[in-house]
N, C-alpha and C positions, 0 to 999 in steps of 0.2 A: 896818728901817722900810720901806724898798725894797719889799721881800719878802711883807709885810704887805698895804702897799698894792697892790701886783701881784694878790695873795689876795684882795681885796676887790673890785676892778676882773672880777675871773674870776666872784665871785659875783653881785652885780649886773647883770653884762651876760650869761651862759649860765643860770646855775643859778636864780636866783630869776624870770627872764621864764620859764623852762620851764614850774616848779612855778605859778606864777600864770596861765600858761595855762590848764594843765590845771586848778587848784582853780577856775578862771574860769567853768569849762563850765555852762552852766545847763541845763533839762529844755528850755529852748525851743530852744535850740541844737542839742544832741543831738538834738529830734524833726527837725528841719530836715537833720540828721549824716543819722540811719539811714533818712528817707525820700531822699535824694541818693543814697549809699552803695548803697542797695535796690533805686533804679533803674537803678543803671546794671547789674547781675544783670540786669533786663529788657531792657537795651539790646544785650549779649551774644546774647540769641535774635531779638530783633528786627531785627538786621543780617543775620544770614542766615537770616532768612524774604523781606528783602528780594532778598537776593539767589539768592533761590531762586527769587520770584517773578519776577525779571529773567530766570532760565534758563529755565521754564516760560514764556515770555511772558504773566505773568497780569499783567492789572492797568495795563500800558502803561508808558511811560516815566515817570510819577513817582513810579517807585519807584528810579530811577537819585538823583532830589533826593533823598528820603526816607531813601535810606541814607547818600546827602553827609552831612546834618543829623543820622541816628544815630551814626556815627561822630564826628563833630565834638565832639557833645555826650559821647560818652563818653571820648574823650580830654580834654577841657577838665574835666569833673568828675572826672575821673580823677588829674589835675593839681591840681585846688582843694582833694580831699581829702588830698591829700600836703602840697601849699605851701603854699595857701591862695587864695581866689580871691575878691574884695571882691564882682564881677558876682551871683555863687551866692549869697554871705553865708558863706562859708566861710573858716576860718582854719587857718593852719598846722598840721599835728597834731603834735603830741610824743609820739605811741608809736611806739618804734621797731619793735613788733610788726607795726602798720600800714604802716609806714614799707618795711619790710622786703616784704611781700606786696603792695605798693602797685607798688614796682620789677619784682617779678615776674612779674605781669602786663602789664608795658610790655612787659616784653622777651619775652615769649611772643605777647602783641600784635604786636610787630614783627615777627614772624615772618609773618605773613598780611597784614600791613598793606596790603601793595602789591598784595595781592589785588584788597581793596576800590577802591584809589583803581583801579586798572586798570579793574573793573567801573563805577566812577565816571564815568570819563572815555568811557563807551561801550562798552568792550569786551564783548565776549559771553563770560563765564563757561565753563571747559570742566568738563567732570564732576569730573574730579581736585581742579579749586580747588572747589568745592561740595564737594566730601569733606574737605579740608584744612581749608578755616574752619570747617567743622561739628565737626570733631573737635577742633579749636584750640580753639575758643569754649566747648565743656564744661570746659575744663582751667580757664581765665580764670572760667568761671563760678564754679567749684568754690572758686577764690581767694578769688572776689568774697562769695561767702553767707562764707566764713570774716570776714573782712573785716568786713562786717557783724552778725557774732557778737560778735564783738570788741569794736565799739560799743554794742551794745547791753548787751553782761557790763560795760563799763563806766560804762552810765548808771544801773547799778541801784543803786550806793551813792544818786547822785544823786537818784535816783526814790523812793529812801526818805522822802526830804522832800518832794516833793512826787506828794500820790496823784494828784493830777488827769492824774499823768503816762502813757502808754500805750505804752512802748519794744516791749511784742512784737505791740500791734494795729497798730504801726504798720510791725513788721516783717515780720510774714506777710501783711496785706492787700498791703504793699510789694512781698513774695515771688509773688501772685496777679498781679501787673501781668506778670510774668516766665514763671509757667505758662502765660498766658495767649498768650503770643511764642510760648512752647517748646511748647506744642500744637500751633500753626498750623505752624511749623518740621518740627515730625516726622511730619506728615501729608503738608505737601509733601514729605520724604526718601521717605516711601512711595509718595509722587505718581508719583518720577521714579525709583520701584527700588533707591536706594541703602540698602545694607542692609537692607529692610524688615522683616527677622523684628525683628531688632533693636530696630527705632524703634518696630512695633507694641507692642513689652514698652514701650519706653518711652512710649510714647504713652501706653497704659492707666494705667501710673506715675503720668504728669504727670496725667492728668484725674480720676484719683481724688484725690488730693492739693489739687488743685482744688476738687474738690468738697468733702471733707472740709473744708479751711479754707474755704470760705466759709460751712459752716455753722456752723462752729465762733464765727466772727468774730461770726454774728448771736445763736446760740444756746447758745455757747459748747463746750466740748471740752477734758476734763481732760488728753486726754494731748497735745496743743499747748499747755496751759498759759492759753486765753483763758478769762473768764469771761463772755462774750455781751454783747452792750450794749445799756445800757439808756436810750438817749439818740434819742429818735426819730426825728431827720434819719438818721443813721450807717443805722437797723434801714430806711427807705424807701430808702436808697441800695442796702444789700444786695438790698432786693427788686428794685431795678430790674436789678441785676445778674445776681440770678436768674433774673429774666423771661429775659435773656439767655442764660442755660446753659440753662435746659430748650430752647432752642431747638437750642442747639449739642452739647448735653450727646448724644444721639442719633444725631446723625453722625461726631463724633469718635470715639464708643463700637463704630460698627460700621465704621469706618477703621484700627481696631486690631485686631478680630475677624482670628484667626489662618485662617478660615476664606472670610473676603473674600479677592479675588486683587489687585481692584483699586478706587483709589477714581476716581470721574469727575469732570471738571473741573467739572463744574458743584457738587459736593460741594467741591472743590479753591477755588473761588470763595467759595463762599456761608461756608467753615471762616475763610477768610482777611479776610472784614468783618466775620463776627461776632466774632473775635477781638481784632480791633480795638474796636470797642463794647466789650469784656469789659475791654482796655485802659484805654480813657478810663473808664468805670464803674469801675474799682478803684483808677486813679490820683485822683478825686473823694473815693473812701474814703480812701484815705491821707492826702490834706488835712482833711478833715474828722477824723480821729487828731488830728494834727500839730495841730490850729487847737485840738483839746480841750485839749492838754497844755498850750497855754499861756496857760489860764487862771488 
């Protein structure tokens, strides 16, 4: 009887809160999941464009705050999507898949961490640490988009019940908040010489990509999977953020040309605000996703 009762104590307090967690998950949650999840993918390049911009002196000191507060936020939701974090609206997850990649990224994190806080506290960045977090932070990213696969392959039983749901507009316009880092990121690596052949390949990579899903998001694009939207706040947001790339779209494209030697700060400048505006215009898209699904 003992025995029994032990058995039943086991199942009621592990087994059956797992499975009701998870059967719990609704489309609203989930969009809330993969737009979190998504951004922190953007928060990975946006930490060391800041502190790239910290090495180049562009921009002045508040980009020393700026990366305090990218870091912070990405360890803290980093944290919320593993444990759970009431502040975000975030709960515990119960895939150990996640769970699993979630650690991994900590500890590849802790590897550089004290890069950041070092640049934090003032220090002046030497070339070596801009080559280590830049190299570090592809790896973490790489985790990061898996991570975010993951939630999304799992909201799609979910989304079958509900159409109004939008798991992969809300994960590549999510994914554009993170291009949008990682162009300004490899423009300054070309800035300042580090690897440039390199970063030029990537640069070209990241901005087509860019461009691709953004047109995809308005107009849609079979082989990303989106079918374009047809909801006309979402279609003037994308324009506005269009307005935005044909501005940027022409300096970033000739910051990669294999046959440019150099880009000029004033290019280095103008790459670095507008990227920003590309930021907050695709982070607006992403809520406006996130706000459809749960209707």
């Amino acid at each position: 009887m003992m025995n029994i009762l032990r058995h039943l104590f086991f199942i009621i307090c592990f087994i059956l809160p797992s499975f009701y967690a998870h059967a719990a998950t609704t489309t609203e949650e989930y969009s809330l999941i993969i737009n979190l999840a998504g951004k922190q993918r953007m928060l990975t390049q946006k930490m060391v464009k800041e502190a790239l911009l910290i090495f180049t002196g562009t921009g002045g000191e508040k980009n020393r705050q700026d990366l305090k507060n990218t870091v912070e936020l990405f360890l803290k939701t980093l944290n919320g999507l593993r444990d759970g974090d009431n502040s975000l609206g975030l709960s515990r997850t119960t895939s150990q898949s996640i769970k699993t990649r979630i650690d991994v990224i900590k500890l590849e994190f802790n590897k550089v961490e004290f890069i950041f806080k070092r640049i934090i506290a003032g220090e002046m960045p030497s070339r070596d640490a801009i080559m280590e977090i830049a190299e570090k932070n592809l790896v973490i990213l790489d985790i990061m988009d898996a991570v975010v696969g993951i939630y999304e392959q799992e909201s799609r039983e979910v989304a079958q019940k509900n159409k109004a749901f939008l798991g992969i507009e809300i994960n590549i316009s999510g994914k554009q908040r993170m291009l949008s880092q990682k162009m300004a990121k490899e423009a300054l690596l070309i800035y300042v010489d580090i690897d440039s052949r390199k970063n030029k390949r990537a640069l070209c990579k990241t901005y087509k990509h860019f461009d691709k899903a953004l047109k995809g998001l308005k107009y849609g694009d079979g082989e990303l999977g989106l079918p374009g939207t047809t909801e006309k706040n979402i279609a003037q947001q994308l324009d506005s953020v269009m307005k935005t790339w044909r501005k940027l779209e022409p300096i970033v494209e000739r910051s990669c040309d294999i046959m440019v030697d150099k880009i000029s700060r004033e290019e280095i400048e103008t790459i670095s605000a507008l990227s920003a505006l590309l930021l907050n215009g695709m982070d607006k898209t992403v809520t406006m996703y996130e706000n459809l699904g749960r209707r």
